[in-house]
N, C-alpha and C positions, 0 to 999 in steps of 0.2 A: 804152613808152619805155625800161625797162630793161632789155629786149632789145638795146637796139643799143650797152651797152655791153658791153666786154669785163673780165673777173678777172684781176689780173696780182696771182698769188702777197698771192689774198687781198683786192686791191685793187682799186677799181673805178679804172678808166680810161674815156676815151672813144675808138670800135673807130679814131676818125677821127684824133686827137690824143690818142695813148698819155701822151704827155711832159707834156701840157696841165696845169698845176693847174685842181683844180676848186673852184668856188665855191658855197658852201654858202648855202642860202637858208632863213634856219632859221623864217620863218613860213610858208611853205609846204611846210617837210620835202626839198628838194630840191638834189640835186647838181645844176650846168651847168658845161657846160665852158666856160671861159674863152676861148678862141679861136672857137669855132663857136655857142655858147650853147644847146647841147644837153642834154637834160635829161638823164643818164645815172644816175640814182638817183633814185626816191622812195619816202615817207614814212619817211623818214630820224628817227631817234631821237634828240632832243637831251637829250645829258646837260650839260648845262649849269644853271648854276641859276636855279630856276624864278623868284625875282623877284633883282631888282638892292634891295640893303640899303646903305643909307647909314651910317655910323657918327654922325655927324653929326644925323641925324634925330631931333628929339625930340618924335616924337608918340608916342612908347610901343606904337606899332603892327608887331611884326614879324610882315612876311607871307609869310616861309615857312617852309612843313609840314612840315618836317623838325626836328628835336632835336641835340642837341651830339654833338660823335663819341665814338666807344663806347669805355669805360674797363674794361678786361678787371680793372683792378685791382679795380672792384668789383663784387658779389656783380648775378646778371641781368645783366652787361654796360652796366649803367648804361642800359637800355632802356624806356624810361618814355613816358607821353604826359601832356601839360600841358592842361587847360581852361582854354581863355580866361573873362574876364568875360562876363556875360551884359550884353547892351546891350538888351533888349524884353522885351513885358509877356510873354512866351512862358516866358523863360527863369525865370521868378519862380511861386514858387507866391501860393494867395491869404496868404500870413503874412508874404511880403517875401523867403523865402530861397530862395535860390538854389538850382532843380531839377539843375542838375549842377555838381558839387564833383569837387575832384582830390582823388585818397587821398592823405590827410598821414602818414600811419602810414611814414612811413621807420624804416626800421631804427635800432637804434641802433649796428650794425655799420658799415654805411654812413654813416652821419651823423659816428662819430669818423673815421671814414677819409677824408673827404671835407673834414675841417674840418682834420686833421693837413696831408693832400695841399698847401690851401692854405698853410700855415704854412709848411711847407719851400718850397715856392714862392715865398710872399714874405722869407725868410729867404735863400734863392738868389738873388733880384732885389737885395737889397740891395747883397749883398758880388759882385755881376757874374758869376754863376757861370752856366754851360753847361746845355742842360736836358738832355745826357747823364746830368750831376751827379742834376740833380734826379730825372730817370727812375730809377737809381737807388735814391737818398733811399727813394723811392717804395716801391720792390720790397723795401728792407729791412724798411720799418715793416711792410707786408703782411704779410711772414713773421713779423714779432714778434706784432703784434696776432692772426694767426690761430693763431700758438702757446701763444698766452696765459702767455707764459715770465715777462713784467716787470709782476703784477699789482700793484697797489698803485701806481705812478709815473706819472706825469702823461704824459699823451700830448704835450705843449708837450718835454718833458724828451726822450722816448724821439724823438721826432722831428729835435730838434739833435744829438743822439747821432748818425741816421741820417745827416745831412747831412754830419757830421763824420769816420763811414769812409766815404761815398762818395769823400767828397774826397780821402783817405788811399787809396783804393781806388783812384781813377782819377789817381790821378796828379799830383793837385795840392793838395795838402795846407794845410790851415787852420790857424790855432792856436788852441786852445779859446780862448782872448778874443777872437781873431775871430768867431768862433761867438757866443759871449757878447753880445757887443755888438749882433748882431742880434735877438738872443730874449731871451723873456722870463724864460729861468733862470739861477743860479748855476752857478760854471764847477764847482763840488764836484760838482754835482748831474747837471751833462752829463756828469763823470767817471765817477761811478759805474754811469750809464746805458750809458756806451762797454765796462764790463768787462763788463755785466751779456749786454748783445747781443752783444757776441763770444763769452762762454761758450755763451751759450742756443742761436745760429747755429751754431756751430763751425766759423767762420771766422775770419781772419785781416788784418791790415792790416801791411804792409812798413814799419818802422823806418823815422824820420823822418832825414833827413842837413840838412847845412846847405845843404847843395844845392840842396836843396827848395825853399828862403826866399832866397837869396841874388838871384837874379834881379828877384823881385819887391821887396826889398826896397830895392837899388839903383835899381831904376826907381821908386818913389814918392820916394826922394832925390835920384833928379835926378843921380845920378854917372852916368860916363862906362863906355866898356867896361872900358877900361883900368884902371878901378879894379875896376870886379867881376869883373874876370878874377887883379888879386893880393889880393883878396878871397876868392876861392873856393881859389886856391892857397895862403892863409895857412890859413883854416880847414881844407882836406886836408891838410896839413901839418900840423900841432896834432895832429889825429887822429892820422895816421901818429906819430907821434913821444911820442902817450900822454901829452901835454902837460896837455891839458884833461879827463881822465878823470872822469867823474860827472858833467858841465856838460850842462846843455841845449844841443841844437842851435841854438836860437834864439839862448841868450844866445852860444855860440861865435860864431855867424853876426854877430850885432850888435858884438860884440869886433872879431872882424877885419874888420867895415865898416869901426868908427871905424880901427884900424891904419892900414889902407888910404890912406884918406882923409886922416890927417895927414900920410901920406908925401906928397901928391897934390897938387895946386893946386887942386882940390875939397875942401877940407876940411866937415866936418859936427860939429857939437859933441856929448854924449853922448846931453845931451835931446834932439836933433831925430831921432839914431836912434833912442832909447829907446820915442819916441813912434810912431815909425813899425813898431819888433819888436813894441811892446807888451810890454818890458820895465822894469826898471827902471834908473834912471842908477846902482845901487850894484854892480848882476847884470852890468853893461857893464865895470866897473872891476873886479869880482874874477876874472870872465876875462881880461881884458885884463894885468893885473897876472901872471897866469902865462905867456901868451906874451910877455910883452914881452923875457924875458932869453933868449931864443928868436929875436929876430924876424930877425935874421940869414940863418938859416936857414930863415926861414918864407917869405920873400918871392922873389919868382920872376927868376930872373936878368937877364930885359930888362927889367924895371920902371925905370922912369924917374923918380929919385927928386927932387921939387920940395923936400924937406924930411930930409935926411939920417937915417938910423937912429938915432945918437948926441944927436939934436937933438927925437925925436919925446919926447911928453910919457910923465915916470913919474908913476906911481901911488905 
């Protein structure tokens, strides 16, 4: 039968209808073509998979032979076979125990790597984070854990560390109480872990700007563009102008939210950004207090002011 079809660059065609799609008949292994219903292929190999698994199904029975896909991060490629339950008087010897056992002797290399994996994963899920991120996360702890640079510190610790330069790494940077708030350590404690993995790596993570925070932090407040665009132009401005020297980004960023926003017909009170940088209402007011005899020049010339400069609130 597979004679009379023809190979077009590799493809099986049929000699009679080149153009034809063929129809694949996967319990018999066979191509026909669609037009003539010729059999132009058999015993055709289907890589498809071997049973249909419901998520849904709760008999505890998965019936295919296959294992989870391969995690190069751990030691064997994470290549394993699992023994089901014994179900008959076969599987049992005469004392009741069970003639074939899976080796439980995991590593204990694997077991912390496997248990951390999880944690930056569910530390990632929380805060909506990309599984670039976490791919990442992943590649750093490897490199610490197989260096054995950070003995003595809790693998919970070295792990939000991890999560916290990827973030810085790729681009989209956290603030340790964001991190915090997911895990289960002190932000002292992710701190010292973030010096310790950068020395131990000899890697690098790019200086935080307000730039960073400013987008997201305008969108969980619900302001317009037009405000986080003289938002971001107050805060580069401050910088340029050496206004705000020694301030956190974050608290600049939250200063020139609130700015912003009293000029605006969006207005936002200190707490509701405070709550949102995850700073505090005193850290908003002692940056705010130094650009304000500034803000003049801080604000972007087509700003369209709801609430005059002369009128915004002092500190």
């Amino acid at each position: 039968m597979a004679s009379t079809s023809r190979i077009e660059a590799n493809k099986v065609v049929c000699y009679a209808h080149p153009d034809a799609p063929l129809i694949e008949d996967y319990r018999a292994g066979d191509m026909i073509c669609s037009e003539c219903g010729l059999v132009v292929g058999d015993r055709v190999i289907d890589v498809g998979s071997e049973w249909r698994t419901f998520s849904n199904e709760k008999s505890g029975v998965d019936p295919s032979r296959v294992g989870g896909p391969e995690n190069p991060l751990l030691s064997g490629g994470d290549l394993s076979t699992i023994i089901g339950p014994g179900r008959g008087d076969a599987s049992f010897d005469s004392f009741g125990v069970s003639k074939y056992q899976n080796r439980r002797n995991i590593s204990s290399t694997d077991r912390a790597l496997i248990n951390a994996f999880r944690e930056i994963n569910a530390m990632a899920d929380r805060i909506n984070l990309p599984k670039t991120i976490v791919d990442r996360s992943n590649n750093l702890f490897k490199q610490v854990h197989d260096g054995k640079n950070l003995k003595g510190r809790a693998n919970d610790a070295i792990a939000s560390a991890c999560l916290y330069i990827a973030c810085r790494q790729e681009g989209v940077p956290r603030t340790f109480k964001e991190i915090c708030a997911v895990s289960k350590i002190s932000k002292k404690e992710i701190g010292r872990c973030f010096k310790l993995i950068l020395k131990a790596l000899e890697t690098h993570v790019d200086l935080i700007t307000t730039a960073d925070f400013m987008s997201r932090f305008c969108s969980n407040l619900g302001l317009p563009n037009s405000v986080q665009r003289a938002a971001t132009h107050i805060a580069r401005k401050a910088g340029e102008l050496d206004i705000v020297s020694g301030r956190s980004p974050i608290s600049v960023a939250a200063a020139a939210i609130y700015m912003a926003s009293q000029a605006s017909e969006d207005k936002r009170s200190q707490k509701e950004i405070g709550d949102t940088a995850g700073v505090a209402d005193v850290t908003i007011r002692q940056s705010y207090k130094l650009m304000y005899p500034f803000a003049a020049k801080l604000f972007p010339e087509d700003f369209k002011f709801a609430t005059p400069i002369e009128f915004l609130p002092q500190m």
